[in-house]
C-alpha positions as CSV (number, residue, x, y, z in Angstrom):
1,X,7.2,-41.3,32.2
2,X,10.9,-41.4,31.5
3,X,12.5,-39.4,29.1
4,X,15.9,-39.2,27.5
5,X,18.5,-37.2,28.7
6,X,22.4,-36.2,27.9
7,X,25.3,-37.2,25.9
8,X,27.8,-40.2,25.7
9,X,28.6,-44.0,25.0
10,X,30.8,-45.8,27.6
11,X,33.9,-44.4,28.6
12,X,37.1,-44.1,30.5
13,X,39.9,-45.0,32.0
14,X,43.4,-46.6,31.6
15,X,44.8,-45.0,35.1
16,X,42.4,-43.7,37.1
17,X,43.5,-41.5,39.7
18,X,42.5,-38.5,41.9
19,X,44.0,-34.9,40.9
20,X,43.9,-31.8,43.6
21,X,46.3,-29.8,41.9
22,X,45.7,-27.3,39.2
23,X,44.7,-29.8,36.0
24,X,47.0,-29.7,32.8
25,X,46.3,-29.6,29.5
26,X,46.5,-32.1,26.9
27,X,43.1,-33.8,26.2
28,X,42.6,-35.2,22.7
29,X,39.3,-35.0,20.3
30,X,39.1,-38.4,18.8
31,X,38.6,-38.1,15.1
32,X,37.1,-40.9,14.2
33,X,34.8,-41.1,17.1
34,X,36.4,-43.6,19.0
35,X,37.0,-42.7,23.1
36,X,40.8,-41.9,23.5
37,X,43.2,-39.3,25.2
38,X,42.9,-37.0,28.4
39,X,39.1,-36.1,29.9
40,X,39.1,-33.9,32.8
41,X,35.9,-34.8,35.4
42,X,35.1,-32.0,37.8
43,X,33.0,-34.2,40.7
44,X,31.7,-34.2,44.1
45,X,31.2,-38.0,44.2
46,X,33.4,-39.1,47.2
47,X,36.4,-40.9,46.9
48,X,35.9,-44.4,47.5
49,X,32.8,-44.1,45.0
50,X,35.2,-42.9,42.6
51,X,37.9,-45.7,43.1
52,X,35.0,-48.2,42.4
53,X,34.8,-46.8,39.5
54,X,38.2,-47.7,38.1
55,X,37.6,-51.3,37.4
56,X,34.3,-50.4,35.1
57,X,36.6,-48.0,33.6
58,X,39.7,-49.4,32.4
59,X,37.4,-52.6,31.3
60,X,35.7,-50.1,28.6
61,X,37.2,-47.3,28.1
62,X,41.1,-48.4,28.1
63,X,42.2,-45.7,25.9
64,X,41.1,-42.6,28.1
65,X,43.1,-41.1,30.9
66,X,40.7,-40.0,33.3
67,X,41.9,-36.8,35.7
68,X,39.7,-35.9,38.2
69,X,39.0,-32.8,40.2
70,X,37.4,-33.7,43.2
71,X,35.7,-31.7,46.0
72,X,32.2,-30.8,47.6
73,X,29.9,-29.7,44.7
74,X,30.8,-25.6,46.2
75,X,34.1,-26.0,46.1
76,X,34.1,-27.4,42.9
77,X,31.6,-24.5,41.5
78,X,34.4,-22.0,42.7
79,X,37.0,-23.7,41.0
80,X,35.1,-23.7,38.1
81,X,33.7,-20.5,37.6
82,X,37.2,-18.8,38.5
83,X,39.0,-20.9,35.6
84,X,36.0,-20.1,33.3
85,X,36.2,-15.9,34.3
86,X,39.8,-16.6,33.7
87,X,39.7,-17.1,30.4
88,X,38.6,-20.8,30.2
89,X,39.1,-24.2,32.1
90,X,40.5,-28.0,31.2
91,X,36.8,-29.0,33.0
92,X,35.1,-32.0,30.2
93,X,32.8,-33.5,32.3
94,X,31.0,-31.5,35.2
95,X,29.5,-33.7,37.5
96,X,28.1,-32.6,41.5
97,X,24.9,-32.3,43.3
98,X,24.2,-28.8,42.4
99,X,21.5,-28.5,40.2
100,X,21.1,-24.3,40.0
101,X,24.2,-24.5,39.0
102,X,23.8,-26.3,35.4
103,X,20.5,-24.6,34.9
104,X,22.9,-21.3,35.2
105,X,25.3,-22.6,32.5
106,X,23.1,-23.8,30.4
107,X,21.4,-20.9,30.1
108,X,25.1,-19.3,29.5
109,X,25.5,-21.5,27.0
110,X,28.7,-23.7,28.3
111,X,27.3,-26.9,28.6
112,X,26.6,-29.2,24.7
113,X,23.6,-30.7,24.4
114,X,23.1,-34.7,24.2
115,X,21.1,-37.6,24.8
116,X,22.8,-40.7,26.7
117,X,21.8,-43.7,25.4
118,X,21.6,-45.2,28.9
119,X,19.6,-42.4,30.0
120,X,16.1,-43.1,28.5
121,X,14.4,-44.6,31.7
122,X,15.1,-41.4,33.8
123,X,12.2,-39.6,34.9
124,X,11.7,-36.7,32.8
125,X,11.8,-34.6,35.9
126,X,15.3,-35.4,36.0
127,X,16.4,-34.2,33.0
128,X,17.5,-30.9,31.4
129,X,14.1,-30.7,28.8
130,X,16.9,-28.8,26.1
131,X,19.0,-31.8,26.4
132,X,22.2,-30.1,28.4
133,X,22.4,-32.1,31.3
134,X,20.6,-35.3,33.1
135,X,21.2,-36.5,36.5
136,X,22.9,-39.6,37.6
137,X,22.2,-40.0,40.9
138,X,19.6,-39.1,43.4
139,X,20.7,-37.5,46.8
140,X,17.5,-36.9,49.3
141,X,17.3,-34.5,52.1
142,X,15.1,-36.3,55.5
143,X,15.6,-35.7,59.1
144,X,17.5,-37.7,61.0
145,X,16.7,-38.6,64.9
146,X,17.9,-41.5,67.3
147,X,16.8,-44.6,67.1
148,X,13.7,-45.3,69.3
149,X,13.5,-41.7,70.0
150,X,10.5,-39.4,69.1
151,X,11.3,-37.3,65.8
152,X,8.9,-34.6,63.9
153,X,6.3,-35.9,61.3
154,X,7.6,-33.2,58.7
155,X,9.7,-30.1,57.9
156,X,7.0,-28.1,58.9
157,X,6.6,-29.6,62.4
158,X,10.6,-28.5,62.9
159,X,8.2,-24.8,64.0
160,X,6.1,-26.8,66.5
161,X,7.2,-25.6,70.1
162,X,7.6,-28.7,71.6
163,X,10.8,-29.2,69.2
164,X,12.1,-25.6,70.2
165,X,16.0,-25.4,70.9
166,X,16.2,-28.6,69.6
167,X,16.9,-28.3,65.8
168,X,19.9,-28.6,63.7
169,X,20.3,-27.7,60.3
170,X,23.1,-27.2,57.6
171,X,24.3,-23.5,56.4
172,X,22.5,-23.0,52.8
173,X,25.5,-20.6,52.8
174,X,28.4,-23.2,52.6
175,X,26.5,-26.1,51.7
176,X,25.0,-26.8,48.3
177,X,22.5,-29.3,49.7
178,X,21.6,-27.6,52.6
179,X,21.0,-24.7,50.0
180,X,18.3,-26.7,47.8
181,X,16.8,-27.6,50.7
182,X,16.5,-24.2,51.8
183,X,14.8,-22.9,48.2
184,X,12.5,-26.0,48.9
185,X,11.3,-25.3,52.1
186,X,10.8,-21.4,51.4
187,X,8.8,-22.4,48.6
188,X,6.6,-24.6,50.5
189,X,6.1,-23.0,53.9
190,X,7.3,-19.3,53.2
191,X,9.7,-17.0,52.7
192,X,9.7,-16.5,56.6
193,X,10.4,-20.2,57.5
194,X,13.9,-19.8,58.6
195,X,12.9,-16.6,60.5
196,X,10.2,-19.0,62.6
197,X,12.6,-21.4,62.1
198,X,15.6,-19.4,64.4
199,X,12.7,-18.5,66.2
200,X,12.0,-21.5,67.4
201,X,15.7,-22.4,68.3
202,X,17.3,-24.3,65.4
203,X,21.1,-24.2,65.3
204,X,22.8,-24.3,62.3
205,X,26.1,-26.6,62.0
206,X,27.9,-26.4,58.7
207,X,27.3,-29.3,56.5
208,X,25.6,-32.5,56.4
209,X,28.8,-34.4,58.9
210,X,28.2,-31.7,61.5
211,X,24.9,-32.0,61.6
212,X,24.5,-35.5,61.9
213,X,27.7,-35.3,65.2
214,X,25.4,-33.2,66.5
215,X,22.2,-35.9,66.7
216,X,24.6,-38.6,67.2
217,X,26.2,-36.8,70.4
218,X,22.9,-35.7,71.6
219,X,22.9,-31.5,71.1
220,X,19.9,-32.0,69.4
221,X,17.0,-34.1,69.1
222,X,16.5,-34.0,65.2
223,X,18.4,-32.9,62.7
224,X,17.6,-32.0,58.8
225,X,20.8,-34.2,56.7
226,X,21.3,-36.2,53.4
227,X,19.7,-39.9,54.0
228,X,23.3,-41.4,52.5
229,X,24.8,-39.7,55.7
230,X,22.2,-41.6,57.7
231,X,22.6,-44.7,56.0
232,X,26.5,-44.8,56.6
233,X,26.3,-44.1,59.9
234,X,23.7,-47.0,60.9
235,X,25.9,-49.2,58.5
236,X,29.2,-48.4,61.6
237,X,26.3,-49.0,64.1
238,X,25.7,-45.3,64.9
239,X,22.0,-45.5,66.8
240,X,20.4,-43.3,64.8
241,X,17.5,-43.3,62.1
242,X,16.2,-41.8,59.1
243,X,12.5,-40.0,59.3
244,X,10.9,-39.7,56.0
245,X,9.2,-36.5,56.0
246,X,5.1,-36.1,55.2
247,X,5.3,-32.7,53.5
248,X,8.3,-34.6,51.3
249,X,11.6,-35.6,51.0
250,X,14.0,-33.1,49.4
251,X,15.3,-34.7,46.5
252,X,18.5,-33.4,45.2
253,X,19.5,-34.4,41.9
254,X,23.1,-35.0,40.6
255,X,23.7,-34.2,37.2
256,X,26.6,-34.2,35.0
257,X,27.0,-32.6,31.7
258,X,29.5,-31.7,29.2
259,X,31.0,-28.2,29.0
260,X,30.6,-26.7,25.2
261,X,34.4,-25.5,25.8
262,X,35.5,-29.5,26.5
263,X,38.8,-30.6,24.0
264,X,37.0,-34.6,24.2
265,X,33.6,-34.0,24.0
266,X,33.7,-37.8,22.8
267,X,35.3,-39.3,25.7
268,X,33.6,-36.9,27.6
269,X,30.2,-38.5,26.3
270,X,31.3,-42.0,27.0
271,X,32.1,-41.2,30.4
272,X,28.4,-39.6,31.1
273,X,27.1,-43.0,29.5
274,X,29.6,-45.3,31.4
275,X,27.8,-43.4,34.8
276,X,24.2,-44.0,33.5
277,X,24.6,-47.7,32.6
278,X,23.4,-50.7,35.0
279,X,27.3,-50.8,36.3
280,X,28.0,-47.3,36.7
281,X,24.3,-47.1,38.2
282,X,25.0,-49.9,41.0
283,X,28.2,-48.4,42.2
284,X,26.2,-45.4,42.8
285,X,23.6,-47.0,45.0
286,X,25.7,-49.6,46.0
287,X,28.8,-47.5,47.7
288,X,27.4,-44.3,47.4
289,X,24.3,-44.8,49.6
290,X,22.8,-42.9,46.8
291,X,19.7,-44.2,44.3
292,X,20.5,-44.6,40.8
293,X,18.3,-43.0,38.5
294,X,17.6,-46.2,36.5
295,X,14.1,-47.2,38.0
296,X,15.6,-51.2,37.5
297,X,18.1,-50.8,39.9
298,X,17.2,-51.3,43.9
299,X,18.3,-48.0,46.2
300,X,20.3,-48.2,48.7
301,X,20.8,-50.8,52.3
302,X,17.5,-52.3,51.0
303,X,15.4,-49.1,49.8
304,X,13.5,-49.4,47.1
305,X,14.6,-47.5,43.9
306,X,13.8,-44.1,42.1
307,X,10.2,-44.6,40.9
308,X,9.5,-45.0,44.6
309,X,11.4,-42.6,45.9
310,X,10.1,-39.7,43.7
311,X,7.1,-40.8,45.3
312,X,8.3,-39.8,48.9
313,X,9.6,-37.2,47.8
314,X,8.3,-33.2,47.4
315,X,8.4,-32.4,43.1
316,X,11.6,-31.6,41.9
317,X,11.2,-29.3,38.8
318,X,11.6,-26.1,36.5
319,X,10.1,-23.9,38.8
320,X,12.2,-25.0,41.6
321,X,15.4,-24.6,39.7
322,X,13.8,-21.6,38.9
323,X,13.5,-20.3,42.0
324,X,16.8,-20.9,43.3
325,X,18.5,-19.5,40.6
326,X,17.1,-16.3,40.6
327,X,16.1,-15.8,44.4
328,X,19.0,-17.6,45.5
329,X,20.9,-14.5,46.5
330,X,17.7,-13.2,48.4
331,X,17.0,-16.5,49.9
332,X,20.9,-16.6,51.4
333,X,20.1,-12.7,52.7
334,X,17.2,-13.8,54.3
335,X,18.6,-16.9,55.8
336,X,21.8,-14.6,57.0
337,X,20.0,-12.0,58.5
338,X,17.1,-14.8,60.7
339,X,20.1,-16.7,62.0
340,X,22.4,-13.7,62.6
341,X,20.1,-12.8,65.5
């Protein structure tokens, strides 16, 4: 059952450009309710899926100058959370693919709480139940293998000797979607998976790029990576392939939300809306190799879209977030101390 989720209308842009300098002030609150002035949009959406966004912008939202701040969703966390220990940051819209991290703000109470009028056929898994932020796209963690080429069943065959020495992985410790992998997979096999993990000779390799070299120049047999990494790569004819995993794919959830402390909580609004609707939606899928969280709109290359991927996929929910916010720490010690070995 779907469920509604955050805040906004339609929003954006009259000059949309990329910012990676220190963001200035000057965003407007609109009176009378109509979108207009500066909005600031922390993101981890990469760049070309952010210049497709321009022309969806500037069609309806022409009185908004849209600044962004754009980086992977850990750097972008940093960024944050130093401006906000600082005293306070020009941040309106918060939007990555970190989901412990909104469930921590919320519960600091920075982030306002909305519905989005183009939100009401997400999944109700996807979706802050207090109302203070809702995902707009839908990353998923599989394992990735050459093409032709024998790969595990599952996460939990990555233990099975004959795959020994022949595992890659990301670093939970650097990467925010290696990370909710990690809480995922300690959940459902342990808290000593990555110590029979190392055991069995996985490598880690940084992020989801170095991991996916690493298949693609044969170092390893089978990697653990984000499916869109998989899907760009066979799209510039890299021989490689996508295993859906039987114990589940990870599904990582990209919300945004507004911070309580945003100067244009209207435009800001409009902008989460502008995401959510059946343009902002398609972009998503469409460049970003990603699936929309509107269950109308097809996933990615020819995938099918959310309500069937949810199915593929392990449950994403409260207790997970749970889990990785308050044994993320522990989890990262853990992980450390197995592959420091």
């Amino acid at each position: 059952m779907p469920r509604r989720a955050l805040p906004f209308v339609l929003a954006l842009l009259a000059g949309c450009r990329i910012e990676t300098a220190a963001p200035q002030a000057g965003a407007v609150v609109s009176a009378d309710g109509t979108p207009r002035g500066e909005l600031w949009v922390y993101t981890s959406m990469y760049r070309h899926v952010m210049d497709a966004f321009e022309p969806l912008l500037k069609a309806q939202l022409p009185q908004v100058a849209v600044r962004w701040f754009q980086g992977g969703s850990e750097k972008v966390a940093t960024k944050l959370e130093a401006e906000l220990a600082a005293g306070g940051s020009p941040c309106d819209v918060l939007m990555t693919s970190d989901p412990f991290l909104y469930r921590r703000l919320a519960k600091e109470g920075r982030l306002l709480r909305a519905v989005s009028p183009n939100g009401v056929r997400t999944d109700r898994s996807l979706v802050d139940p207090d109302g203070h932020w809702e995902s707009v796209r839908l990353s998923t963690m599989v394992l990735v293998h050459k093409a032709g080429a024998d790969a595990p069943e599952s996460f939990g065959a990555l233990l099975e000797p004959r795959w020994k020495g022949e595992i890659v992985i990301g670093d939970p410790l650097t990467s925010g979607t290696a990370f909710t992998w990690a809480v995922a997979m300690e959940r459902s096999h342990g808290e000593d998976f990555f110590e029979r993990l190392r055991a069995n000779g996985a490598r880690v390799a940084g992020g989801n790029a170095a991991v996916l070299q690493k298949v693609e120049g044969g170092e390893a047999r089978v990697g653990v990576v984000l499916l869109e990494n998989v899907l760009a790569a066979r799209a510039r004819g890299s021989p490689v392939e996508a295993r859906w995993p039987t114990d589940g794919a990870v599904l990582i959830p990209g919300p945004a939300a507004t911070l309580s402390s945003s100067r244009n909580p209207v435009a800001a609004r409009a902008f989460i809306d502008l995401v959510l609707s059946p343009g902002g939606q398609r972009v998503l899928a469409g460049l970003g190799d990603m699936h929309a969280v509107d269950p109308r709109e097809a996933g990615p290359k020819g995938l099918e879209g959310a309500t069937w991927l949810l199915t593929k996929s392990a449950p994403f929910d409260e207790a997970l977030l749970d889990r990785g916010l308050t044994d993320g720490a522990a989890l990262k010690a853990r992980f450390s101390a197995a592959f420091s070995k």
